[in-house]
C-alpha positions in Angstrom: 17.9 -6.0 13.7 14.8 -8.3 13.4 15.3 -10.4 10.4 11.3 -9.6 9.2 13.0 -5.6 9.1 15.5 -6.5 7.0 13.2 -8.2 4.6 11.0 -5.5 4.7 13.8 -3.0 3.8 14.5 -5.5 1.0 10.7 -5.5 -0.4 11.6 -1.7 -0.8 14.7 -2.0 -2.4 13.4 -4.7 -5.0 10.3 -2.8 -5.5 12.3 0.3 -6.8 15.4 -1.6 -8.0 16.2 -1.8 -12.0 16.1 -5.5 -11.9 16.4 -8.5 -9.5 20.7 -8.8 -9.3 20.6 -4.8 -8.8 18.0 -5.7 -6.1 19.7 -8.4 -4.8 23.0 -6.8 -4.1 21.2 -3.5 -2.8 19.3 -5.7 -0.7 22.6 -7.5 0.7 24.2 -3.8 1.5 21.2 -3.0 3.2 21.7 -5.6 5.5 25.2 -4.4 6.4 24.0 -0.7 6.7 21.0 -1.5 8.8 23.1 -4.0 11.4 25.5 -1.1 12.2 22.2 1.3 12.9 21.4 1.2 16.7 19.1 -1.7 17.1 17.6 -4.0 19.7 19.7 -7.5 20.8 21.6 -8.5 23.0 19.4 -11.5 24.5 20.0 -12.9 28.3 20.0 -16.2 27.0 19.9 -18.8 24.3 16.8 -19.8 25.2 15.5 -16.4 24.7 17.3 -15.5 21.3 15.6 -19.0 19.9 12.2 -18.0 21.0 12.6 -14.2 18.8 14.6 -16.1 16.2 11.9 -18.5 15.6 9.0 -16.2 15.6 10.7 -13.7 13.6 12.4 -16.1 10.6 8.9 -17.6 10.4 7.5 -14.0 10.2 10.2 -13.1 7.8 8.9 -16.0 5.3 5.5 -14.6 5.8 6.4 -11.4 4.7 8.4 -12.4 1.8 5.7 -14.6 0.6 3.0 -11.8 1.3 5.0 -9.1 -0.6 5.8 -11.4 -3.1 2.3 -11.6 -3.7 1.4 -7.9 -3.4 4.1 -6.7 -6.1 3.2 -6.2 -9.3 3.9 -9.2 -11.3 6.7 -7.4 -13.5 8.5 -6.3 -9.9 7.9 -9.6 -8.4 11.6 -11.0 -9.2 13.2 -8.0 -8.3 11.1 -7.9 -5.2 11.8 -11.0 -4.3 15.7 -10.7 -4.4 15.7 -7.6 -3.0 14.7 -9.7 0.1 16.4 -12.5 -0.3 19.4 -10.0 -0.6 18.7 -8.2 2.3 18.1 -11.3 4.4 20.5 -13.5 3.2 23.7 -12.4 5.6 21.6 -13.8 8.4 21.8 -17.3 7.1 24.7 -17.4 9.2 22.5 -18.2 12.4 20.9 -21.0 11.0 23.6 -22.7 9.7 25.3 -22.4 12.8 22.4 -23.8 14.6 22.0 -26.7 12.1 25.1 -27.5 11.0 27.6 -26.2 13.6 29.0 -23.6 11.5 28.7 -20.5 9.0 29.0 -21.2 5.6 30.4 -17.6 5.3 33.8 -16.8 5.8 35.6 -16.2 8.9 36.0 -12.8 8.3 32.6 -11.9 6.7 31.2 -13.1 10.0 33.4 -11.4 12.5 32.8 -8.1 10.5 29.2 -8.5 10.3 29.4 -9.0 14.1 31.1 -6.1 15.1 29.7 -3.9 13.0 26.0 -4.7 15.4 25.1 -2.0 17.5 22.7 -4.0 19.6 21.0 -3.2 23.4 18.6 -4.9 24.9 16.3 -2.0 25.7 15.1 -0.8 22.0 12.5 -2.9 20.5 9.7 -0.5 20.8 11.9 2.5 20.1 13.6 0.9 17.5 12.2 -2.4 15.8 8.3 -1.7 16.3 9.5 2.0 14.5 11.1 0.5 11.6 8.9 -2.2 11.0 5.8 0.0 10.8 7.7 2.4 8.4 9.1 -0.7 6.1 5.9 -2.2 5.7 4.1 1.4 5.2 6.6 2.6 2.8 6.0 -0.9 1.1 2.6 -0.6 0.9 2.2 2.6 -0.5 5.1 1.5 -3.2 2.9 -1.2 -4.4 -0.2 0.6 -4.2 1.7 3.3 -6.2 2.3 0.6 -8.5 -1.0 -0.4 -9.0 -2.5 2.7 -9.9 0.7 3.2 -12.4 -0.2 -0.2 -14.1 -4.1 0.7 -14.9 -2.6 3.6 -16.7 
């Protein structure tokens, strides 16, 4: 699952959430729920998963920086860690690349590996699909939110 989805999911989950831990934890289940949905990965090469990687973590801060924008300033926070939450068990690629290991433990990271149900022939059916309906449902939250606030 495309890290930018995840963060996506998260702007929902902060944008409904009671407050920025329940968002943040929500957002971090998320994660787990989404990884085990079939999903596209499964890259023929290193060179190839650092070329998505890189696009889509630099697209990911994008997005967290445009939908922290977009919310409504009293949802902002929750917003926020709702994606940070739903991002954050991802930070184990990273750190591998950077520092040669995952700060998580052992067994976080061989459970969050096995429960991936990744192929390499489902970005349009799967990635493109979710993404569209993330950001749409987000969209229509904060413009729901909007119209709320003039109220």
């Amino acid at each position: 699952m495309l890290v930018t989805n995840h963060v996506l999911s998260g702007a929902i989950i902060g944008a409904t959430a009671r407050g920025p831990w329940a968002a943040f934890a929500t957002g971090f289940a998320s994660h787990l729920v989404l990884d085990a949905i079939p999903h596209w990965g499964r890259f023929d090469s290193h060179e190839h998963f650092m070329r998505v990687a890189v696009a889509d973590g630099l697209t990911g801060l994008a997005v967290m920086g445009a939908a922290t924008a977009a919310a409504r300033p009293a949802d902002r926070a929750a917003v926020f860690a709702g994606m940070a939450g739903a991002a954050f068990p991802d930070l184990n690629k990273p750190s591998k690349i950077f520092f040669g290991h995952s700060f998580f433990p052992r067994r976080f990271d061989e459970f969050h590996g096995r429960i991936q149900d990744e192929a390499p022939d489902r970005f349009r059916s799967h990635e493109l699909v979710a993404g569209a309906l993330f950001a749409a449902s987000f969209a229509g939250l904060v413009l729901a939110g909007r119209r709320r606030g003039r109220r």
